[in-house]
Structure formats: C-alpha cells, structure tokens
N, C-alpha and C positions, 0 to 999 in steps of 0.2 A: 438526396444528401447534398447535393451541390445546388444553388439555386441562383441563378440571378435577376434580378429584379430590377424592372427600369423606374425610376422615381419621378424623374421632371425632364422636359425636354426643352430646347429652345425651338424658338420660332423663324428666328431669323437663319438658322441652320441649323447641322445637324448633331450639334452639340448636344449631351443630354448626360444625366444622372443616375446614379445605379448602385446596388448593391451586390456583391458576389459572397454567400456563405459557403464557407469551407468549415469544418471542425474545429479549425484552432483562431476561428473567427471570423467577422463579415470585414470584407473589402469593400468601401466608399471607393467608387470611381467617377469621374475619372483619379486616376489614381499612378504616381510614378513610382517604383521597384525599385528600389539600391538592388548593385550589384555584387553579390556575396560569391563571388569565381568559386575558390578553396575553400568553402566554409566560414569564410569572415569579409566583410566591408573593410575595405581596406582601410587603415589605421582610427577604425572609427569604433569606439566601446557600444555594445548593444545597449547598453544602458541610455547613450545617449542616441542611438538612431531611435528608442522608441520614446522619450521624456521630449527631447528637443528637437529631434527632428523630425518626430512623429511620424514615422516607416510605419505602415501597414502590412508590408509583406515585402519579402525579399527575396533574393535568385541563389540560386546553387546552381555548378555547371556541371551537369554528367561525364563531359569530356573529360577534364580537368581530376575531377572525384574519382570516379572510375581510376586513374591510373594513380591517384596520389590522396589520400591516402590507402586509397582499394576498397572494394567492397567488402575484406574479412575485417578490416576494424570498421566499418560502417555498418555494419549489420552488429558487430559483438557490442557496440555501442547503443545501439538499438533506436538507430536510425539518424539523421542528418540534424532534426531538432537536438536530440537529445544530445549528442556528439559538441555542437555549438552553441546547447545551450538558449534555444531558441523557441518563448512557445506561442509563435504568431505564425499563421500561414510564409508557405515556401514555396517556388516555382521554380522546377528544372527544368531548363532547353535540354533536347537530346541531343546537343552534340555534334549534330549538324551542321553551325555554321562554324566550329570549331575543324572540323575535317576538311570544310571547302577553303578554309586559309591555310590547310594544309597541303596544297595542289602539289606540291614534288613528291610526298613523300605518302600518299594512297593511289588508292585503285577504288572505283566505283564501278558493279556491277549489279543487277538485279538482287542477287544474293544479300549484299549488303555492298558495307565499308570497308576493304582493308586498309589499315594505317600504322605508320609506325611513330611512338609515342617520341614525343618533343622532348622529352625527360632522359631518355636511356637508350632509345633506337628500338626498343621492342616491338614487336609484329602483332595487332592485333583485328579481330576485327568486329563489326557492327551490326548487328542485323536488326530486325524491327523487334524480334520475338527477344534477344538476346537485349535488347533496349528498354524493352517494357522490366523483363528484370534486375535489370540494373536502377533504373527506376524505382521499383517496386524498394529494393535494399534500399536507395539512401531517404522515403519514403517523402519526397515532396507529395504537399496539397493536389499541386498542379503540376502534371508530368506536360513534355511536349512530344509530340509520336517524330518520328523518325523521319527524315526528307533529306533532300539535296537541295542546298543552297546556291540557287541556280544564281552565276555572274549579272551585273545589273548590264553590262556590256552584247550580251550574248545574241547573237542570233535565231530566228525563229526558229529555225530546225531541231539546233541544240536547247532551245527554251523547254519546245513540245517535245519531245523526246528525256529531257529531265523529268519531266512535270509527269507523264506517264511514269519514270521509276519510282517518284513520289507517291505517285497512285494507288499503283502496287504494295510499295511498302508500307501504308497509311492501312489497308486490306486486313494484311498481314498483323499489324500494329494491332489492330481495334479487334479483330481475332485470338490471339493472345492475352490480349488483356482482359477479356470478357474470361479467358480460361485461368485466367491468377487471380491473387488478394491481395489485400491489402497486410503488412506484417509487423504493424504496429500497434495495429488497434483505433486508428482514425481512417477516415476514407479517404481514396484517393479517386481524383480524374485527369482526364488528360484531353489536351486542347489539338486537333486535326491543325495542320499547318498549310496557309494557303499559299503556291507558288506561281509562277506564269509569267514572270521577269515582266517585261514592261510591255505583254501585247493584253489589251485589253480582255479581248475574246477566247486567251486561255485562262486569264484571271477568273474570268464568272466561270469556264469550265472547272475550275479547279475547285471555287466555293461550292460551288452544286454536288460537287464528290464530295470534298470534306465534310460539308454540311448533312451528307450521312451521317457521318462518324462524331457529330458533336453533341455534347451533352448540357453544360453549361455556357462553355466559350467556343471562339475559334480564334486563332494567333493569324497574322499577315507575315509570309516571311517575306526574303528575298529584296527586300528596299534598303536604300541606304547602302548598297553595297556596288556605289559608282555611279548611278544615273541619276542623270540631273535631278534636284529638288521637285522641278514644278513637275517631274515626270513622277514623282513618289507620290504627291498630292493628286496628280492625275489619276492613277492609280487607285486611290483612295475616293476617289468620288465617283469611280464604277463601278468598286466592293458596297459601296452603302445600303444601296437601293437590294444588294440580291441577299444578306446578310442578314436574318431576323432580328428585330426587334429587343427578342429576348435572350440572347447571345452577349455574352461578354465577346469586345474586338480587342486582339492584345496586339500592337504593332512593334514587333522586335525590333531590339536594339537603334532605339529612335528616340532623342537625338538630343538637338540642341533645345534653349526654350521657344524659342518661335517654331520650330517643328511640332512640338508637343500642344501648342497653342492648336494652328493649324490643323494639326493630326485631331485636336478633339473636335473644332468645327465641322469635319468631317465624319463624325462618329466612329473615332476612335475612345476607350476606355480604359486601356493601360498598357504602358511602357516601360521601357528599360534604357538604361544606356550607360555605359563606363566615362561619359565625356566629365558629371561633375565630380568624379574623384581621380582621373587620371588627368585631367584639366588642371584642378585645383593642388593636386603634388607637383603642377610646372609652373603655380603662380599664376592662375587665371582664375578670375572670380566675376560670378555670375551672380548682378544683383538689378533692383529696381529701377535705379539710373543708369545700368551697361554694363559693358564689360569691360573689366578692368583687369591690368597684368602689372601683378603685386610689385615687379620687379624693377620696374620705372623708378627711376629718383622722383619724378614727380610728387609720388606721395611718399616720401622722406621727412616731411613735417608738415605733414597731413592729417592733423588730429581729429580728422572724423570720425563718426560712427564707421564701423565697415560699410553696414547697410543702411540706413537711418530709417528706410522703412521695410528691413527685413523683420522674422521672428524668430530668429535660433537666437540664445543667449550670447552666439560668441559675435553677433550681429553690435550690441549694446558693450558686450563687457569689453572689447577691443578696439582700439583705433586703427585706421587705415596706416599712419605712419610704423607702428608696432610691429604689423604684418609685415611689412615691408622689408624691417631691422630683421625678422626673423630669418626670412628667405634671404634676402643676401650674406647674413650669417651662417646661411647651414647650417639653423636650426630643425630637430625633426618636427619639432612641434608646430613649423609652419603649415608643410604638409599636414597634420593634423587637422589643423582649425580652420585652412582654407576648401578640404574635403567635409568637414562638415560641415558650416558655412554653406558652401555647394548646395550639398545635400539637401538640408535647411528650405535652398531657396526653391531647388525644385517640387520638394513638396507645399510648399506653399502656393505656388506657383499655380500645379493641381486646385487645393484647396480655395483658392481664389476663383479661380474658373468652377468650381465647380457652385460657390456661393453666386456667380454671379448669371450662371446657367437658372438656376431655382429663383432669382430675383428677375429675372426675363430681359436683362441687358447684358448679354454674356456679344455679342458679334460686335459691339460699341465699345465695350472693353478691351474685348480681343486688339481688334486693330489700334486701338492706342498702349496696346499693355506691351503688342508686339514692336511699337517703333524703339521704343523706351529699352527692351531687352536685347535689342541687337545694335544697338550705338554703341561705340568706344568710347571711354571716357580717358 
C-alpha cells in the first residue's frame, strides 16, 4: 500500500529522486512539508498551500492534537483530513520532540512519557501502544513511532542509554500497530525514528534496529537540536551508506535552505521545519537573492518584485516596498503574504533540486544555489 520508489539519482552525490504513494496521493521528493501544528498552516488558506504553493503533504502534531482539540472531536469528525478539510497526504510526529522541550515538566521512563500539558497543567502520559492510537484517531498517511529526542549536547552515556529507551519503545510501537487498523478507510504507516545524538557508531546501531521496523520510510531524528551544523551533515553521511536505497529518508524539523540543499546531497528526501512561517510573521524572507528582513527602511521604496525570480503569485503581485508598509504598520496581512512567500520558496526550492538532480547537474547547482540563499541582502 505504501511504496516508495527511487526515480533518478545524481552522480556527483547522493542526491536523488523519488516517489512515495500514500492513498490520498504520490509524494514527489525530494520534497518540503508545511507545518500544520493544530490542524492549520498558519495564517495560510489550503487553497493556496495547494494552487500556489503547491504542498504535497503536510504535518499534524500528535502532541498538540491530542490535548487540543482531543481525540473525541477527532475521531466524531472522522479523522484529521476531514476535520481540516484536507484531501492530500498528512504526517504525524509522535510527540516526541514536543515532550523533550518539555524538560521541567515530565518524567521519561521505560513505561512511556509522563507530562503535564502546556495548556492547563494536566497530567498525562505517553506510551508507544497509547501513541499508535492516538495516531490511529487523527488518522495521518504517515504516523512517526514514539522515541526520546535525545539533546544534541548530550553525552555518551546518556546518548546510549536513550537510544535503548527508543529501542524498546519502537518494539512495542511496531507490535501494536501490526495489532490495530486503520479507522478511516485509507491506509496508514509509520516511519521507525533513527536516534544516537552525534556518535556515529550508535547512529548505524540505531538504523539496523529501526530498519527492522520500516516499511516505506524511516525519519532521522534528533539533529538540529544544538549541535553544530557540520556535525548534523556529518551525521548524515554515515546514515547513507547503511539506509536502503528504497526507503523514503525524512530528516526532522530541518531547517533553513542551505540545510535542506545539503541535507538532499546527502540523501535526504523530506523535511519539515516552522523556520518559513515563524520566520516570515517576523519579517524575514527567504528568497533567490538572500535573505532579506522586511523591516529595514532600506526597502521603503523599493518597488521590486518581492522575488523576481520566485513562483508564488505574491512573488509577482507585490513589491518589496509594499511589504515593508505592511509590517511596519501592523498589518496582519503581512504575516500573511510573507508566510506564504516563504512557503512558496521553499517548495520551489525542492522542486528545483529535484529538476536539476534528473537533468544530472544537481551538485553545480547546489553550490551556487546555496551561496545565493544565505547572503543578506
């Protein structure tokens, strides 16, 4: 039911092309994820994440869902698409890296999670079995199994010592889910979560476990959360080599676009990350010539295009000066246009790399696409 399929590869690295079928549609990767937290892309109409900014699939957060709005109107709704309104593939993190930002106020032991919710102080807890059904109710494509989001900071002891609770719970995970269904009427999978903070040699340990328990994909967690950059790409060019071929690679909540650049060089396939819409409601815009912070007088009468060689409409329909009037007025519609703008660029972004992977100059692009995308302007 799930399939992914490798299409074209580069030569020069490990860049490559792919398809993932889910039910409510095939995923073209490489391929970047809007972040749907509560049920919605912030301040952005589905209308236009799929006409303009052409989203392929987007994220729901178990954490967040689970307490708000609950799983009894998720379920009386009959499920997370239909609730939002949504009929393209969905992928839910479990929640995981949601608790490990929660360090005061849980407790991690084999068992599970306990936590108390950010909302109201309530006491709850996590388990993998309890995770797969929660899951199961808000009925994302692509579930993620249950882990500890080990600190990027962390020492070996406590790295190896996580990555076993992971183990365990991934067990557990893939055991229960083999015992449930699906309660919508489309199929559902779920991606094993690789851990092992930044020592190489529990890295490949962890993919060799997971790698039991994977069906179509397998997600990378654990990066991006404090250790240096070249240590996250290091990282990623020890996973390559032990990670089949025919495995979707999801690298959570990653990141900027020279990451994502990067990140696909190394056979990565798809990402997430909140930077271009929590980025873009503070006035920063991600485009072909840099990066630019709307809020500068500079572009005060600045009648450019926003992007002149972006493709979202609001690229074309607006001026750089415009945007600018907006955000210093505390307009809301600045946030608006500048999130999906964002949006916009990082899926093109994908789609560029992924054209130029299949035309066999994808690592000649790469490095000039990346000087271009991290200058200030």
């Amino acid at each position: 039911m799930f399939k992914f399929v490798l299409t074209a590869k580069d030569k020069a690295s490990s860049a490559r092309t792919g398809v993932l079928s889910t039910d409510h549609g095939e995923i073209r990767t490489p391929i970047f994820m809007p972040v749907g937290t509560v049920g919605s892309v912030k301040g952005v109409w589905h209308r236009d994440l799929k006409e303009d900014i052409k989203a392929e699939i987007i994220l729901g957060n178990t954490y967040h869902l689970y307490l708000r709005p609950g799983l009894d109107i998720l379920r009386q709704a009959g499920g997370l698409h239909r609730f939002e309104n949504w009929d393209l593939p969905i992928l839910t993190d479990s929640g995981g890296f949601q608790v490990f930002s929660l360090s005061k106020i849980r407790k991690i032991t084999p068992e599970g999670c306990r936590f108390q919710s950010h909302i109201d102080g309530s006491r709850h807890l996590f388990t993998p079995e309890n995770n797969v059904d929660t899951q199961r109710i808000i009925g994302a494509d692509i579930m993620m199994a249950l882990d500890e989001c080990c600190p990027g900071d962390a020492d070996r002891q406590y790295a190896a010592r996580s990555l076993k609770l992971t183990q365990g719970w991934l067990e557990r995970y893939a055991k229960h889910f083999k015992e449930t269904e699906p309660l919508y009427g489309h199929a559902q999978t779920y991606f094993p979560i690789i851990q092992g903070c930044t020592y190489p040699d529990l890295r490949v340990e962890a993919a060799e476990h997971a790698l039991q328990f994977s069906e179509a994909g397998i997600a990378i967690g654990g990066l991006a959360v404090g250790e240096p950059t070249e240590v996250m790409y290091e990282m990623l060019e020890v996973l390559d080599p032990v990670i089949p071929q025919d495995r979707a690679r999801y690298l959570m909540g990653v990141g900027t676009p020279a990451n994502i650049l990067e990140g696909i060089a190394r056979g990565v396939d798809m990402f997430d990350c909140v930077m271009p819409t929590r980025n873009g409601r503070n006035g920063m815009l991600f485009t072909w010539d840099g990066i630019m912070n709307m809020r500068n007088a500079k572009w005060a009468d600045d009648f450019t295009e926003i992007d002149p060689q972006g493709t979202s409409f609001a690229d074309h329909a607006y001026t750089r000066a415009y945007l600018h009037h907006l955000f210093v007025a505390g307009e809301m519609f600045a946030a608006m246009l500048a999130s999906e703008h964002n949006l916009a660029f990082y899926l093109d972004v994908v789609r560029q790399a992924r054209a130029h992977i299949e035309a066999g100059d994808f690592t000649a692009w790469k490095e000039q696409a990346v000087r271009k995308v991290t200058q200030r302007l």
